[in-house]
MDAnalysis code that builds the backbone (N, CA, C; Angstrom):
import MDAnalysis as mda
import numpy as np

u = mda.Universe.empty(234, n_residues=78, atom_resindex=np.repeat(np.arange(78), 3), trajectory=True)
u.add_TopologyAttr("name", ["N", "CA", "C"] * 78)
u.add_TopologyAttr("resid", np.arange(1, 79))
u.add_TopologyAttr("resname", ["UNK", "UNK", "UNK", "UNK", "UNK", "UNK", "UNK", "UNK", "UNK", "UNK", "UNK", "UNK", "UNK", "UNK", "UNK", "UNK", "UNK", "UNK", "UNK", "UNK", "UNK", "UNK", "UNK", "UNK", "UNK", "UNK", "UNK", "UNK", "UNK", "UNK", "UNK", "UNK", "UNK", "UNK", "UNK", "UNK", "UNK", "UNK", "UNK", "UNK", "UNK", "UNK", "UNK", "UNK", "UNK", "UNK", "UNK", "UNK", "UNK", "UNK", "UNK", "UNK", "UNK", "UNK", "UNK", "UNK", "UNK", "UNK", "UNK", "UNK", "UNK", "UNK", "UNK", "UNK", "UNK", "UNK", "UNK", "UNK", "UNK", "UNK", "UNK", "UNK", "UNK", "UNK", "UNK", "UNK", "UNK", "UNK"])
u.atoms.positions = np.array([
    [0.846, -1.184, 0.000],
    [0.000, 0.000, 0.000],
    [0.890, 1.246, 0.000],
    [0.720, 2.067, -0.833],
    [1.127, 3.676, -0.843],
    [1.017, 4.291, 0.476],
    [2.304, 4.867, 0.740],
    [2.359, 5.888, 1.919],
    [1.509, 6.941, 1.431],
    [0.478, 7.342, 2.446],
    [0.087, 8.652, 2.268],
    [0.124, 9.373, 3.685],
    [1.413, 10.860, 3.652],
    [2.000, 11.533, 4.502],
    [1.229, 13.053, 4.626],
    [1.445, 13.294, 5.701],
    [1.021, 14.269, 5.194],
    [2.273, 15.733, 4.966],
    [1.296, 16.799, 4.363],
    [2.616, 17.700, 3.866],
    [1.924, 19.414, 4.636],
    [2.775, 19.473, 6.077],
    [2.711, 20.043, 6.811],
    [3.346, 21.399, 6.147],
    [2.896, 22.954, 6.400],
    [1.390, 23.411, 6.800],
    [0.515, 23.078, 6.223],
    [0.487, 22.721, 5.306],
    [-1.319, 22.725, 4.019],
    [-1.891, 21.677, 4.989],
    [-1.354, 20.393, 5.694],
    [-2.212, 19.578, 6.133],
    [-2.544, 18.717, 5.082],
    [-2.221, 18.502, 3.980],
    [-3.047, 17.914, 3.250],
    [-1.963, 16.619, 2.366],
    [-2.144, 15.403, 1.956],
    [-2.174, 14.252, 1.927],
    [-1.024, 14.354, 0.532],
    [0.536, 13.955, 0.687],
    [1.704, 14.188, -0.128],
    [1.254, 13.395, -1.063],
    [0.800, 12.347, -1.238],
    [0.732, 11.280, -1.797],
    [-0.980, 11.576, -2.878],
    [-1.467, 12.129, -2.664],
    [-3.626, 12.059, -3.153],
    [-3.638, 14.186, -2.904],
    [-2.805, 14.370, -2.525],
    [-3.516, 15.973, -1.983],
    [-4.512, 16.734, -1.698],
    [-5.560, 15.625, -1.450],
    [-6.791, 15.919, -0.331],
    [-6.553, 16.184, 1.100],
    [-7.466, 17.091, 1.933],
    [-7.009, 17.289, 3.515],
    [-6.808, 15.879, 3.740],
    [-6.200, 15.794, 4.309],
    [-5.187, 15.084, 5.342],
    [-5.811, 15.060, 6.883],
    [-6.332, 13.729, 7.184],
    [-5.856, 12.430, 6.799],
    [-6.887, 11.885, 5.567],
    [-6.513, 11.600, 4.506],
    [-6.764, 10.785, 3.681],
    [-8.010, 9.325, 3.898],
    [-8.666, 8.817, 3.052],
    [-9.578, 7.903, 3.622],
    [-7.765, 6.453, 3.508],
    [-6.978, 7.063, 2.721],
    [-6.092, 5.893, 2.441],
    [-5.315, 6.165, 4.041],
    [-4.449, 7.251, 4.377],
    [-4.585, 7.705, 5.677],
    [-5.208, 7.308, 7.131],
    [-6.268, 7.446, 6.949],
    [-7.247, 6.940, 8.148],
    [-7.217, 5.259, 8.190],
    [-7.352, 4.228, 6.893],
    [-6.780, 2.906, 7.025],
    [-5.679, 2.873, 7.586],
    [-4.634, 3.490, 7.725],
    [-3.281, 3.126, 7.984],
    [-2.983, 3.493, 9.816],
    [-3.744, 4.469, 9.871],
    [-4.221, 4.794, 11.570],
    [-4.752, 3.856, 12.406],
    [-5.912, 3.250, 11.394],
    [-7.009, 2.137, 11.908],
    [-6.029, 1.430, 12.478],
    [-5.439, 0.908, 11.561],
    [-4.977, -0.472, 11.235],
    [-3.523, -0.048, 12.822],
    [-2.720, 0.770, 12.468],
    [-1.646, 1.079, 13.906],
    [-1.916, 0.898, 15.275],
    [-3.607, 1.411, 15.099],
    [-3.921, 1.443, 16.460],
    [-5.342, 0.894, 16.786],
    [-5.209, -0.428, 16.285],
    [-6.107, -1.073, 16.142],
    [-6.025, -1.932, 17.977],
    [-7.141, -1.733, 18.417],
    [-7.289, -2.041, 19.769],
    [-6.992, -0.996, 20.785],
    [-6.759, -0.043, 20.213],
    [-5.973, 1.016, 21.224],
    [-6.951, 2.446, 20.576],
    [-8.043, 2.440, 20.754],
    [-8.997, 3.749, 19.997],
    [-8.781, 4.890, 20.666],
    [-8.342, 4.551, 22.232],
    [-8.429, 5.800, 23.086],
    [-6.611, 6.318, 22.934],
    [-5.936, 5.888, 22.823],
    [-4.320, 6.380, 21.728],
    [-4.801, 6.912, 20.390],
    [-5.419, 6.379, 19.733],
    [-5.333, 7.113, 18.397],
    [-6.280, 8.121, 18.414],
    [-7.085, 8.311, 19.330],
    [-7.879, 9.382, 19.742],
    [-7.111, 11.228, 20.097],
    [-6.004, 10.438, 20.869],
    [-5.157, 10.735, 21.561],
    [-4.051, 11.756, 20.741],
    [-3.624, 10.869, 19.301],
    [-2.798, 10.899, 18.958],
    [-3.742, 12.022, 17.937],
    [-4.793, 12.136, 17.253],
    [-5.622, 12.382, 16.373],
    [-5.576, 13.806, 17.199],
    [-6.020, 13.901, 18.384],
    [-6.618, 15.592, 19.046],
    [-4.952, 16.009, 18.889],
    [-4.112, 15.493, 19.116],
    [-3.142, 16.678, 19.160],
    [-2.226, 16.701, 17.642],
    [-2.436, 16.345, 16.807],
    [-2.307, 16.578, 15.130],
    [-3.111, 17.593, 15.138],
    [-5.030, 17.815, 15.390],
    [-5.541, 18.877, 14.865],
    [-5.453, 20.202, 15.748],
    [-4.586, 19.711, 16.634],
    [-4.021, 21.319, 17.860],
    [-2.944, 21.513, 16.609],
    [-1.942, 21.062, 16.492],
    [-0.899, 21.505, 15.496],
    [-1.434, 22.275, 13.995],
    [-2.338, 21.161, 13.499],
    [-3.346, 21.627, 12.253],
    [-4.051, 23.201, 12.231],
    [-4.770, 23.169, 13.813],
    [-5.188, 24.700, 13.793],
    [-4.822, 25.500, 13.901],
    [-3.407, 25.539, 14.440],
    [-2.658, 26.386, 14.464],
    [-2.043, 26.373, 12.978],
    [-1.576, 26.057, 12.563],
    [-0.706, 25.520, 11.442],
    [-1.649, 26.660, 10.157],
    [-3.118, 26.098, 10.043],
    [-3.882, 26.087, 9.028],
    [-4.780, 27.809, 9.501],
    [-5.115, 28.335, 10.786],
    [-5.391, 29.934, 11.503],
    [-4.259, 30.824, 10.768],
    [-2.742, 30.571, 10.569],
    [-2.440, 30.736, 10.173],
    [-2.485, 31.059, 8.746],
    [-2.215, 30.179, 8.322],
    [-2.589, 30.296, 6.441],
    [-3.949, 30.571, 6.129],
    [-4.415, 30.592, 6.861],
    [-6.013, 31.301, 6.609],
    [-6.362, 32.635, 7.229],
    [-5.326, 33.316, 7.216],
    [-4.986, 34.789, 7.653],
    [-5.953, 35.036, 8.917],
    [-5.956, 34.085, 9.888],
    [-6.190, 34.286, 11.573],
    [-7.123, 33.424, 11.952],
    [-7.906, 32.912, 10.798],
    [-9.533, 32.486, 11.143],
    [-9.450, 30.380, 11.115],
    [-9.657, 29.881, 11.736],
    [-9.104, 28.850, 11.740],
    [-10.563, 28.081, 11.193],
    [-9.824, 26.881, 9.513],
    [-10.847, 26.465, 9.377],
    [-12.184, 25.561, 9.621],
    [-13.247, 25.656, 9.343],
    [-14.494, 24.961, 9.718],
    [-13.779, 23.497, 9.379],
    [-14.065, 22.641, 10.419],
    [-14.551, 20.985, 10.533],
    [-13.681, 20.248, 11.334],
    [-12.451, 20.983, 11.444],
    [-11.166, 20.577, 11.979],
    [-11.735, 18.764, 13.006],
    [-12.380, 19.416, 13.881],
    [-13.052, 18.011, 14.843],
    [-12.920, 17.014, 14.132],
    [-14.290, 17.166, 13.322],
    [-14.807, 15.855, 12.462],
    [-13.694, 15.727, 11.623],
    [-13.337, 16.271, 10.855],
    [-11.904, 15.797, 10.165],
    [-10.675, 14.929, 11.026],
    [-10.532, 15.427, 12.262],
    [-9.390, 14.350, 12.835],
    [-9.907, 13.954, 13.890],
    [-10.162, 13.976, 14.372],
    [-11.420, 13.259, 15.507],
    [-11.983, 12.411, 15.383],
    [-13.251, 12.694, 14.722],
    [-14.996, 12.724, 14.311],
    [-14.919, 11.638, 14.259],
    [-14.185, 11.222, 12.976],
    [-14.294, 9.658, 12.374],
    [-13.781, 8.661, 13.135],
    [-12.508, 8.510, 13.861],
    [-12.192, 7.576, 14.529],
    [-13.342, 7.390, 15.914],
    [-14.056, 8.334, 16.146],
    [-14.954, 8.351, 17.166],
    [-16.238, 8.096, 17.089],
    [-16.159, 7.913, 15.822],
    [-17.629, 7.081, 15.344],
    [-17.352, 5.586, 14.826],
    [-16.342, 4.614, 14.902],
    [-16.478, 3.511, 14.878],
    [-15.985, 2.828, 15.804],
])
């Protein structure tokens, strides 16, 4: 399977260049921390602390809509 990295500030996926994490992305998370939801939970909230900062930035102060559900959301719904 293709690495898909991501490419910090944009946040968004080196490999597909959709936001980041990638649905190819999010398999590769699953799969790391598979049995361990409350680590990749873990690991997920403090990527989108870096992200909002990262991305408030490049969005000249205003930090963008979805951030949660984008790195969160999903691992917290299965």
């Amino acid at each position: 399977m293709t690495e898909h990295p991501l490419l910090k500030p944009t946040w968004r996926c080196r490999t597909c260049g959709i936001a980041w994490p990638c649905s190819a992305a999010k398999l590769r998370l699953l799969g790391r921390y598979r049995g361990r939801r409350d680590e990749l939970i873990e690991h997920l909230t403090a990527l989108q602390a870096e992200a909002t900062e990262h991305l408030t930035e490049l969005h000249g102060g205003t930090p963008p809509a979805g951030l949660t559900e984008r790195f969160v959301g999903w691992a917290q719904a299965r």
